[in-house]
Backbone bond lengths (Angstrom), bond angles and torsions (degrees), N, CA, C in turn:
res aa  C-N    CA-C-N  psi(-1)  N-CA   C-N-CA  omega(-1)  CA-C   N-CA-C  phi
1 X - - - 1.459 - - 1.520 110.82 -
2 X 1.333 120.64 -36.85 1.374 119.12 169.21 0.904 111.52 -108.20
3 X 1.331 152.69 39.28 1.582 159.15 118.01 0.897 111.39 -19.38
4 X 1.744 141.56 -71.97 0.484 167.25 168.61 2.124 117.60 -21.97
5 X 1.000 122.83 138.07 1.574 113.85 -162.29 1.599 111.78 -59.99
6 X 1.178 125.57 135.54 1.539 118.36 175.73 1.693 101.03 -55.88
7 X 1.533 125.43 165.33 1.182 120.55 168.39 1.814 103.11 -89.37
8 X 0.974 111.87 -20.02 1.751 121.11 166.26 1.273 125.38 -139.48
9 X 1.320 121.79 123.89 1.501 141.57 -168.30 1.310 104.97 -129.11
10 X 1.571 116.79 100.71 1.529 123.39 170.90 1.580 97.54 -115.88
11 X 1.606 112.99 129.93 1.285 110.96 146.49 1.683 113.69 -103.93
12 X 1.378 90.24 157.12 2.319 94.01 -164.11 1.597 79.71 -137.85
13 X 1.600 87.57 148.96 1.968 94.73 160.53 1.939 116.32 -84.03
14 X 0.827 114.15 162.95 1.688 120.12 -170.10 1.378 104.75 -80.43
15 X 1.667 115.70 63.39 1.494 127.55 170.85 1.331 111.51 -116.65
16 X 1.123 97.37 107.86 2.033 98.68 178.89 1.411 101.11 -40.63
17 X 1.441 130.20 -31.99 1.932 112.28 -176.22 1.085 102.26 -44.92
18 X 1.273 144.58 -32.37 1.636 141.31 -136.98 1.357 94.67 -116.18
19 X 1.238 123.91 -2.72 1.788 109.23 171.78 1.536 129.68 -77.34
20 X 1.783 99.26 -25.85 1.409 96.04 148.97 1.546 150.33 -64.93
21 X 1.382 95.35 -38.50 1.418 103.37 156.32 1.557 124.19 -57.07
22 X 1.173 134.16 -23.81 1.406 149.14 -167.86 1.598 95.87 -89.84
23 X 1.372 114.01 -53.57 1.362 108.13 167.98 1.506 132.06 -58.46
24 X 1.627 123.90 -29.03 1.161 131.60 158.52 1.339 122.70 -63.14
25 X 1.500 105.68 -29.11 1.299 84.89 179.27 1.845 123.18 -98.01
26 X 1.375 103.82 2.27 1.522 124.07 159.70 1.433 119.19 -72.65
27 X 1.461 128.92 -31.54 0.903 125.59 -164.46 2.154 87.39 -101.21
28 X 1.037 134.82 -27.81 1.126 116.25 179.07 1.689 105.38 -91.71
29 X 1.187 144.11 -4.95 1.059 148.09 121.23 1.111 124.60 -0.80
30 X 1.821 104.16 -75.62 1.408 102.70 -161.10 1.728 96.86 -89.92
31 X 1.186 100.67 -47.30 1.387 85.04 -178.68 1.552 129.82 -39.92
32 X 1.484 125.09 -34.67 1.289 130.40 140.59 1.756 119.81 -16.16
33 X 1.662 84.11 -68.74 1.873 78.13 -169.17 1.327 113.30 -71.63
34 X 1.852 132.48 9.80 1.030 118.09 -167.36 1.376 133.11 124.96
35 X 1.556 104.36 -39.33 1.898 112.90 -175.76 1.543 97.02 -62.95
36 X 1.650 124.91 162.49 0.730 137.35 129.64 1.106 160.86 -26.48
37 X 1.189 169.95 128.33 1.495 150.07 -130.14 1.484 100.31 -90.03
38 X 1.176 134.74 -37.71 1.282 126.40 -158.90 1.642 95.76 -96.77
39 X 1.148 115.69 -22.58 1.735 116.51 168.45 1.798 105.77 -81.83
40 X 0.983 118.56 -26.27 1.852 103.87 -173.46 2.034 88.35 -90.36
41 X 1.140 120.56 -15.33 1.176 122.90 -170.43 1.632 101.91 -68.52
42 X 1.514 120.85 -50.89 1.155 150.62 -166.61 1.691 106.22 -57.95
43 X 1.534 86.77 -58.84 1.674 105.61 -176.97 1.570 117.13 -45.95
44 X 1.896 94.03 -55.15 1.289 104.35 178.32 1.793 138.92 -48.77
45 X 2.091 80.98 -35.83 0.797 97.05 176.19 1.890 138.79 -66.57
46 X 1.536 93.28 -23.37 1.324 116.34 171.42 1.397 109.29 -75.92
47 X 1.170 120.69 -35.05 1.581 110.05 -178.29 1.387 110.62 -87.09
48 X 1.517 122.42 -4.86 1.783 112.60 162.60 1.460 89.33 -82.08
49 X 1.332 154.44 -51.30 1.504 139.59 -167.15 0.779 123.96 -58.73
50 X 1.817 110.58 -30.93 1.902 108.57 163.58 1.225 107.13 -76.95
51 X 1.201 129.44 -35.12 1.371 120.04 -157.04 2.243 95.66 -81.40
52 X 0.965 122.16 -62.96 1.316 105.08 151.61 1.406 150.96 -18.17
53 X 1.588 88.83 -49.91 1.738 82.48 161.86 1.516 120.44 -84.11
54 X 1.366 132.88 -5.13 0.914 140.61 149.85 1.331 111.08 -22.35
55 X 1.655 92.10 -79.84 1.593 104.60 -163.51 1.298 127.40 -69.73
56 X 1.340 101.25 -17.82 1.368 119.69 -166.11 1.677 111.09 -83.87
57 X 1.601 110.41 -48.59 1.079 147.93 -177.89 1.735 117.81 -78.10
58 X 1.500 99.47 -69.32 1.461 109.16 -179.15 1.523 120.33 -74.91
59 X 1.491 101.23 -24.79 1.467 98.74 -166.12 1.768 110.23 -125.22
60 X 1.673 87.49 4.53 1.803 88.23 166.08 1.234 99.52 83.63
61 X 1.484 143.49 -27.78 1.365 137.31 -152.06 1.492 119.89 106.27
62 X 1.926 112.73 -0.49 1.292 113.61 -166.55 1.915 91.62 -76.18
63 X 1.471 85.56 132.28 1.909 91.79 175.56 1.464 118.53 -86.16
64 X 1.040 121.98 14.50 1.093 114.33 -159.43 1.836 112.89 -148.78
65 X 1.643 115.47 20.79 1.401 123.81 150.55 1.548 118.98 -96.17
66 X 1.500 104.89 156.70 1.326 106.95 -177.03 1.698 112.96 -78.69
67 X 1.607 88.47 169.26 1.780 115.78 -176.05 1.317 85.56 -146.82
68 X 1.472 94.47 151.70 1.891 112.03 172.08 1.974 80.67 -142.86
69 X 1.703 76.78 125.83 1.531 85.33 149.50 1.824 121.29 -114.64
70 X 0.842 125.02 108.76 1.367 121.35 175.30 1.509 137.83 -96.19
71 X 1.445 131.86 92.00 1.149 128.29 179.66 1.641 137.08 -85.91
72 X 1.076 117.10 155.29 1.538 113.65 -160.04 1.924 87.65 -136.35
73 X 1.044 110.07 102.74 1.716 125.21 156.21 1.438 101.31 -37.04
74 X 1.523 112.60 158.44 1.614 101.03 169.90 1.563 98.78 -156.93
75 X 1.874 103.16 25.58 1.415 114.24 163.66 1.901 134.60 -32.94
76 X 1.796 92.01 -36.16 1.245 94.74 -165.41 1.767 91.64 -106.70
77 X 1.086 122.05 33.35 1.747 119.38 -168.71 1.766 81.93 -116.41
78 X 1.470 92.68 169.57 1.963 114.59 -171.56 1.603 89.07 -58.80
79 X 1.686 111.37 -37.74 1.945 101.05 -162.00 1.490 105.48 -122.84
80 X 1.497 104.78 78.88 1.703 107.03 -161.65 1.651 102.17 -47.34
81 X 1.375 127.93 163.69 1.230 122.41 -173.20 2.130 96.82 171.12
82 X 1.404 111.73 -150.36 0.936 120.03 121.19 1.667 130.94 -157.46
83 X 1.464 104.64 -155.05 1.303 97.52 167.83 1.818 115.51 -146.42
84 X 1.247 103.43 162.33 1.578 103.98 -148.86 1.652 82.81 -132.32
85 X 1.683 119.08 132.93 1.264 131.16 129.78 1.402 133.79 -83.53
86 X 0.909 120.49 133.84 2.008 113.81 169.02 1.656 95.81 -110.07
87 X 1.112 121.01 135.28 1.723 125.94 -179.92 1.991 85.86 -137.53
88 X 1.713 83.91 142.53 1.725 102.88 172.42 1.560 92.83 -139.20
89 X 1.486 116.30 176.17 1.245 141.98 163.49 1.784 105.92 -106.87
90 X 1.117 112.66 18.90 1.589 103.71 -173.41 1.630 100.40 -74.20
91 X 1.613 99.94 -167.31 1.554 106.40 157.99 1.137 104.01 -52.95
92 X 2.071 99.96 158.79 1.149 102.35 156.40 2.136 109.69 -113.16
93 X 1.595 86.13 155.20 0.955 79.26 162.08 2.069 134.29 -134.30
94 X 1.273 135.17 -168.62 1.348 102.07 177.31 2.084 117.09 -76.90
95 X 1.320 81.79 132.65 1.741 84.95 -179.65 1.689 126.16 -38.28
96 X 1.246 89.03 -28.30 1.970 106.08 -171.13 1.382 104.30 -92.98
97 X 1.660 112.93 -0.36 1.512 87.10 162.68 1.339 120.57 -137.47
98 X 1.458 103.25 57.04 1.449 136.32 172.80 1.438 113.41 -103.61
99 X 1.371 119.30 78.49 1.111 138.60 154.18 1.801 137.10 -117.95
100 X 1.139 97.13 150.26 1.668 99.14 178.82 1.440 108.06 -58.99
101 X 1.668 102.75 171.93 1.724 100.48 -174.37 1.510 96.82 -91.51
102 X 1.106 109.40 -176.83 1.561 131.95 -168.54 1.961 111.18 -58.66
103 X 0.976 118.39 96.77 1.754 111.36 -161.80 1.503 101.92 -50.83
104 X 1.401 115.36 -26.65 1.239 89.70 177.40 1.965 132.75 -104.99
105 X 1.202 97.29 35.56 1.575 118.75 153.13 1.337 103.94 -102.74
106 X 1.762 98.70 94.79 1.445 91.69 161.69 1.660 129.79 -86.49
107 X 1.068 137.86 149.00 1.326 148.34 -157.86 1.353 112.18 179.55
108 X 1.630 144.26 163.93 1.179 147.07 145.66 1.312 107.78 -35.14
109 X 1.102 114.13 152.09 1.408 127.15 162.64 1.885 131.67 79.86
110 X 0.703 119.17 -134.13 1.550 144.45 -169.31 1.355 98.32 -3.54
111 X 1.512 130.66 53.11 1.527 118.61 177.24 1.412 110.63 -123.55
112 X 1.502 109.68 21.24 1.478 120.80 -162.06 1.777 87.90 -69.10
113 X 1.478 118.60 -63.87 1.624 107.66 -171.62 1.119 115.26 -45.59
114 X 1.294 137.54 -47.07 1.350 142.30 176.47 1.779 102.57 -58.38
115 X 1.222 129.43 -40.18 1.311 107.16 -169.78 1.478 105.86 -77.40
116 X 1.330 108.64 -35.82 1.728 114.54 -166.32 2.006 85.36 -66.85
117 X 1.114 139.33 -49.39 1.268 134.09 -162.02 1.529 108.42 -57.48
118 X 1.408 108.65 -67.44 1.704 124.88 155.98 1.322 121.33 -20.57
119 X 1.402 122.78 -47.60 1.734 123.48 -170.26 1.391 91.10 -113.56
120 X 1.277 136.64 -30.16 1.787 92.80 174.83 1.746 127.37 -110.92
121 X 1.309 101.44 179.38 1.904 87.89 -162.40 1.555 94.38 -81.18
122 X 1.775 122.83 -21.47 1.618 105.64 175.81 1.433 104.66 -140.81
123 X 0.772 111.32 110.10 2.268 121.95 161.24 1.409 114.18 -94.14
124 X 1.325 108.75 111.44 1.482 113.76 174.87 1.605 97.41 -132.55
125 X 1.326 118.17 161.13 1.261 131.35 -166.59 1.503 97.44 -155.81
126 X 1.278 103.67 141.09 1.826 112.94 -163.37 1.598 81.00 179.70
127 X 1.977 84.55 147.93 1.275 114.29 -149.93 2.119 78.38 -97.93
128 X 1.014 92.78 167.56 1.688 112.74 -173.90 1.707 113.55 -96.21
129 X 1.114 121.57 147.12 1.725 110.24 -174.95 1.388 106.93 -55.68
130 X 1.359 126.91 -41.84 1.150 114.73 -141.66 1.507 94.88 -127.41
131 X 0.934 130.37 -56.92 1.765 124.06 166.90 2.112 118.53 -144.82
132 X 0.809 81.59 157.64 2.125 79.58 178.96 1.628 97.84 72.81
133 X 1.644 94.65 -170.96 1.396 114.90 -148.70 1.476 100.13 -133.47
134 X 1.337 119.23 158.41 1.711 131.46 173.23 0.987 118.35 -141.98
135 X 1.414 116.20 136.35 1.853 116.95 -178.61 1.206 81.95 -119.97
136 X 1.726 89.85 151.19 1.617 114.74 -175.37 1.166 90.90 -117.15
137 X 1.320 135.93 133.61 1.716 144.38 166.62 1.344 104.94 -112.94
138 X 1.049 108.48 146.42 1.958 94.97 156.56 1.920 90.94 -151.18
139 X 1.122 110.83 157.45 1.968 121.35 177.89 1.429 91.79 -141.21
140 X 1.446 90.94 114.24 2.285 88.66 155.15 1.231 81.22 -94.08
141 X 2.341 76.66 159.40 1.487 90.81 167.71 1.642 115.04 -75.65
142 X 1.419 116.68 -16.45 1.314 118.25 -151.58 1.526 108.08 -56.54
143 X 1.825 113.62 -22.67 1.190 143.98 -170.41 1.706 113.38 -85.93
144 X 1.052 100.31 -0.83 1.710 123.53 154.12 1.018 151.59 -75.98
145 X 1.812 92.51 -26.86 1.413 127.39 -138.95 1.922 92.02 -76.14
146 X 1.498 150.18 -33.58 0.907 172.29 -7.08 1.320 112.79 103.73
147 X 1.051 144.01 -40.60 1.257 162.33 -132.02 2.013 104.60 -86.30
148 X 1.016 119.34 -30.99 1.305 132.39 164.09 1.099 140.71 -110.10
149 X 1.451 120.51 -2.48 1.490 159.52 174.20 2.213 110.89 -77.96
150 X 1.151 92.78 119.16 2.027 75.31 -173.41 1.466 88.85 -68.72
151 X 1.797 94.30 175.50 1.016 105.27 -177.87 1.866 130.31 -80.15
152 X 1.549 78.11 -12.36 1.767 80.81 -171.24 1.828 86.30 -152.97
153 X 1.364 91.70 131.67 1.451 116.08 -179.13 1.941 114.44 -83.93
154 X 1.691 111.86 105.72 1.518 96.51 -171.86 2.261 94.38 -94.75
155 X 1.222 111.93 101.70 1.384 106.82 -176.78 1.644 96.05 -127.99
Protein backbone atom coordinates (compact mmCIF):
# COMPACT_ATOMS: atom_id res chain seq x y z
CA UNK A 1 0.00 0.00 0.00
CA UNK A 2 2.87 2.34 0.49
CA UNK A 3 5.09 1.09 -2.21
CA UNK A 4 3.94 3.08 -4.13
CA UNK A 5 5.77 6.88 -4.49
CA UNK A 6 4.90 9.34 -1.61
CA UNK A 7 3.15 12.41 -3.32
CA UNK A 8 5.83 14.45 -1.05
CA UNK A 9 9.27 13.45 0.06
CA UNK A 10 11.20 16.09 2.13
CA UNK A 11 14.34 15.18 3.85
CA UNK A 12 15.30 18.18 6.69
CA UNK A 13 18.32 18.06 9.15
CA UNK A 14 17.17 17.62 13.01
CA UNK A 15 17.00 21.56 13.65
CA UNK A 16 13.97 22.70 15.43
CA UNK A 17 14.26 26.02 12.87
CA UNK A 18 12.75 23.74 10.28
CA UNK A 19 9.71 22.63 12.29
CA UNK A 20 7.93 25.54 11.30
CA UNK A 21 8.31 25.21 7.93
CA UNK A 22 7.18 21.47 8.15
CA UNK A 23 4.17 22.76 9.81
CA UNK A 24 3.29 25.15 6.92
CA UNK A 25 3.58 22.97 4.72
CA UNK A 26 1.03 20.41 6.49
CA UNK A 27 -1.31 22.80 7.20
CA UNK A 28 -1.48 24.05 3.44
CA UNK A 29 -1.56 20.47 2.45
CA UNK A 30 -4.38 19.52 4.10
CA UNK A 31 -6.25 22.29 3.67
CA UNK A 32 -5.84 21.58 -0.09
CA UNK A 33 -7.26 18.15 0.24
CA UNK A 34 -10.24 19.49 2.05
CA UNK A 35 -9.97 19.18 6.08
CA UNK A 36 -11.00 21.93 7.93
CA UNK A 37 -8.97 24.47 9.65
CA UNK A 38 -9.10 23.21 13.04
CA UNK A 39 -8.48 19.52 11.62
CA UNK A 40 -5.35 20.47 9.20
CA UNK A 41 -4.42 22.58 12.37
CA UNK A 42 -4.48 19.34 14.51
CA UNK A 43 -2.68 17.27 11.88
CA UNK A 44 0.02 19.72 11.68
CA UNK A 45 0.13 19.81 14.87
CA UNK A 46 0.98 16.14 15.36
CA UNK A 47 3.64 16.12 12.91
CA UNK A 48 5.70 19.01 14.87
CA UNK A 49 5.30 16.46 18.07
CA UNK A 50 6.67 13.68 16.08
CA UNK A 51 9.01 15.49 14.44
CA UNK A 52 10.22 16.95 17.92
CA UNK A 53 10.36 14.05 19.63
CA UNK A 54 12.59 12.92 17.17
CA UNK A 55 14.99 15.43 17.85
CA UNK A 56 14.57 15.83 21.14
CA UNK A 57 14.33 12.17 21.98
CA UNK A 58 15.99 10.28 19.09
CA UNK A 59 18.66 12.47 18.32
CA UNK A 60 19.51 13.92 21.80
CA UNK A 61 19.25 17.47 20.38
CA UNK A 62 21.91 16.63 17.58
CA UNK A 63 20.76 19.39 14.84
CA UNK A 64 22.14 18.21 12.25
CA UNK A 65 20.82 14.31 11.34
CA UNK A 66 18.33 13.53 8.88
CA UNK A 67 14.31 13.13 8.94
CA UNK A 68 12.24 12.26 5.84
CA UNK A 69 8.83 13.10 6.02
CA UNK A 70 6.87 11.36 3.38
CA UNK A 71 3.28 11.82 2.37
CA UNK A 72 0.93 9.83 0.27
CA UNK A 73 -2.59 11.78 -0.70
CA UNK A 74 -5.37 9.26 -0.56
CA UNK A 75 -7.76 11.62 -2.65
CA UNK A 76 -8.33 9.06 -5.24
CA UNK A 77 -8.75 5.96 -2.50
CA UNK A 78 -12.64 4.83 -1.20
CA UNK A 79 -11.54 7.20 2.18
CA UNK A 80 -9.78 10.24 0.61
CA UNK A 81 -7.54 11.50 3.48
CA UNK A 82 -3.93 11.13 3.79
CA UNK A 83 -1.06 9.50 5.11
CA UNK A 84 2.17 10.72 6.63
CA UNK A 85 5.59 8.86 7.44
CA UNK A 86 8.31 10.47 9.70
CA UNK A 87 11.64 8.15 9.16
CA UNK A 88 15.02 8.99 11.34
CA UNK A 89 18.36 7.15 11.56
CA UNK A 90 18.34 7.67 15.38
CA UNK A 91 18.35 4.89 18.02
CA UNK A 92 16.08 2.44 17.93
CA UNK A 93 13.91 1.77 20.31
CA UNK A 94 11.03 -1.00 21.25
CA UNK A 95 7.79 0.24 19.49
CA UNK A 96 5.49 -0.84 22.56
CA UNK A 97 7.15 1.32 24.72
CA UNK A 98 6.36 4.50 23.15
CA UNK A 99 4.00 6.08 25.19
CA UNK A 100 3.01 9.43 26.68
CA UNK A 101 3.66 10.13 30.42
CA UNK A 102 1.02 9.61 32.95
CA UNK A 103 -1.87 12.53 32.17
CA UNK A 104 -2.11 12.91 35.44
CA UNK A 105 1.42 14.39 36.27
CA UNK A 106 0.84 17.57 35.25
CA UNK A 107 4.00 19.48 34.10
CA UNK A 108 5.14 21.01 30.63
CA UNK A 109 5.68 18.79 28.13
CA UNK A 110 5.67 15.05 27.30
CA UNK A 111 2.09 14.94 25.70
CA UNK A 112 3.35 14.71 22.18
CA UNK A 113 2.22 10.67 22.10
CA UNK A 114 -1.00 11.44 23.39
CA UNK A 115 -1.57 14.30 20.98
CA UNK A 116 -0.28 12.48 17.80
CA UNK A 117 -2.67 9.38 19.16
CA UNK A 118 -5.76 11.84 19.78
CA UNK A 119 -5.65 13.62 16.21
CA UNK A 120 -4.93 10.86 13.98
CA UNK A 121 -7.23 7.90 12.88
CA UNK A 122 -3.78 5.52 12.81
CA UNK A 123 -0.21 5.92 14.73
CA UNK A 124 1.99 3.11 14.38
CA UNK A 125 5.66 3.23 15.08
CA UNK A 126 8.03 0.40 13.85
CA UNK A 127 11.56 0.11 14.10
CA UNK A 128 13.43 0.32 10.49
CA UNK A 129 15.54 -2.74 8.95
CA UNK A 130 18.59 -1.35 9.28
CA UNK A 131 18.79 1.54 11.87
CA UNK A 132 16.13 4.41 13.33
CA UNK A 133 12.49 4.47 13.63
CA UNK A 134 9.10 5.28 11.48
CA UNK A 135 5.73 6.51 12.36
CA UNK A 136 2.98 5.60 10.24
CA UNK A 137 0.04 8.28 10.49
CA UNK A 138 -2.73 8.20 8.25
CA UNK A 139 -6.16 11.03 8.81
CA UNK A 140 -9.29 10.49 6.56
CA UNK A 141 -11.00 13.29 5.73
CA UNK A 142 -14.28 11.51 6.26
CA UNK A 143 -13.15 11.86 10.07
CA UNK A 144 -13.50 15.63 9.68
CA UNK A 145 -16.60 15.47 8.35
CA UNK A 146 -18.07 16.77 12.01
CA UNK A 147 -15.20 18.39 13.14
CA UNK A 148 -16.74 22.03 13.28
CA UNK A 149 -20.30 21.18 13.85
CA UNK A 150 -21.25 21.26 17.97
CA UNK A 151 -21.90 18.36 19.32
CA UNK A 152 -25.44 18.53 20.26
CA UNK A 153 -27.92 20.79 18.61
CA UNK A 154 -30.22 22.92 21.40
CA UNK A 155 -33.16 23.99 18.58
Amino acid sequence: MTSERPSVEIKLVSDPMFLAGARELILGLTHRLGFKQDASGQIALAVDEALANVINHGYERQCDQPIWIKIWTTADEDEPGLRIHIEDEAKQIDPDSICGRDLDDVKPGGLGVHIIRQVMDTVVYEKKESCGMRLKMSKRLASDTNADQPEHSHG
